[in-house]
Phi, psi and omega in degrees: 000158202282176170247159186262007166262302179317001187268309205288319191324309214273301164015274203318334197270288193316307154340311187298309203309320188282335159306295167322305214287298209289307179284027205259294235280314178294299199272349171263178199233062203220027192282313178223163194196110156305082186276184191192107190223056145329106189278147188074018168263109163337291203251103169260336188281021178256008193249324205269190178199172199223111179244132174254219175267334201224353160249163156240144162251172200233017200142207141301313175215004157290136156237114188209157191276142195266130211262052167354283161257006165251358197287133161337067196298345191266010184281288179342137170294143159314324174304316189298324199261347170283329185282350194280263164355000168247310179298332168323327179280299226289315184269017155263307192278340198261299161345279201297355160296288182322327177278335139333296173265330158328278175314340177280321171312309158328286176313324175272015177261323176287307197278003190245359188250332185270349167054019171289141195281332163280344169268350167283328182294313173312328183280310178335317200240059156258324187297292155001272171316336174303295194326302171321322183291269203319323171306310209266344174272333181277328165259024130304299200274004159289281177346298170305321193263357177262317166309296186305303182275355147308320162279007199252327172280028185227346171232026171261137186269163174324313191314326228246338147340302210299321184287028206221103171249130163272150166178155170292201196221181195276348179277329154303331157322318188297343198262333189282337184292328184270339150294303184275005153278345164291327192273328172278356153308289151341291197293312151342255150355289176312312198304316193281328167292339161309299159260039167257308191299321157287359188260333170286315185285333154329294200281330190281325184290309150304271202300000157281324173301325190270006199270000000 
């Protein structure tokens, strides 16, 4: 049988990490990334760009903030007001994932220190429900960012397309690495809750024996 403390160790461990990782992922600005390679431009790096959740940068030194919730919404296109409205979701949901697991964390460090088999199992499939948050903010801004370069090809002629490499960037990465470190957290957990609970009926089936 696994020792239960190397189950938590590792929870515990796994648990910081996805914490770490998703806030890596929120505060830097490397979510989506534009090249722009244009033959004969003087300046090719002033064409691409770099978007995080809450800038876009531009170049060397343009920057400007994606104006989610302050934006003029009746200013707007419906395409404009659907993609602001996905990002709204994105950056709703993946903050209150981090805050989240701040509390999950808490909560699997007490039940794994209380070595109970229902609060650990309650934090599992708390962590669990975290992952969900964070799964459903990352393919909301997948979502967003595949909308977004669909109007952005409607108003680019082909030729100028043909200079246009798009690909995510490593803070999304950071995020898909921090989902899947919640969900092995979760799992983690259950696991420690399983043997803790065969480890009671061990002891209870001994001291029946011994009586």
């Amino acid at each position: 049988m696994m020792k239960y403390s190397s189950v938590v160790l590792a929870a515990v461990c796994s648990g910081l990490l996805s914490f770490s990782l998703l806030a890596v992922a929120i505060g830097t600005d490397y979510w989506y990334i534009i090249d722009v390679n244009k033959p004969n431009h003087t300046g090719p790096d002033e064409l691409s760009s770099h978007s995080g959740l809450w800038r876009i940068y531009e170049g060397a030194n343009r920057s400007a903030v994606i104006p989610s919730f302050t934006a003029n919404m009746s200013s707007l296109s419906e395409v404009e007001r659907h993609l602001l409205g996905l990002h709204k979701v994105v950056v709703i949901l993946l903050p209150l994932s981090l805050v989240l697991l701040v509390l999950g964390w808490i909560l699997g460090l007490v039940s794994s220190l209380a070595c109970s088999p229902k609060l650990l199992a309650g934090s599992a499939t708390y962590f669990l429900i975290c992952s969900l948050f964070t799964l459903s903010g990352v393919s909301v801004y997948i979502k967003y960012s595949n909308h977004a370069m669909d109007a952005f090809q409607q108003i680019v002629s082909p030729e100028n397309l043909a200079y246009v490499d798009v690909s995510f960037g490593w803070s999304l990465t950071m995020a898909w690495l921090s989902y899947s470190l919640e969900v092995a957290t979760g799992l983690l957990l259950m696991l420690a809750a399983t043997i803790t609970q065969m480890k009671g009926r061990y002891d209870s089936g001994v001291a029946i024996a011994m009586l």
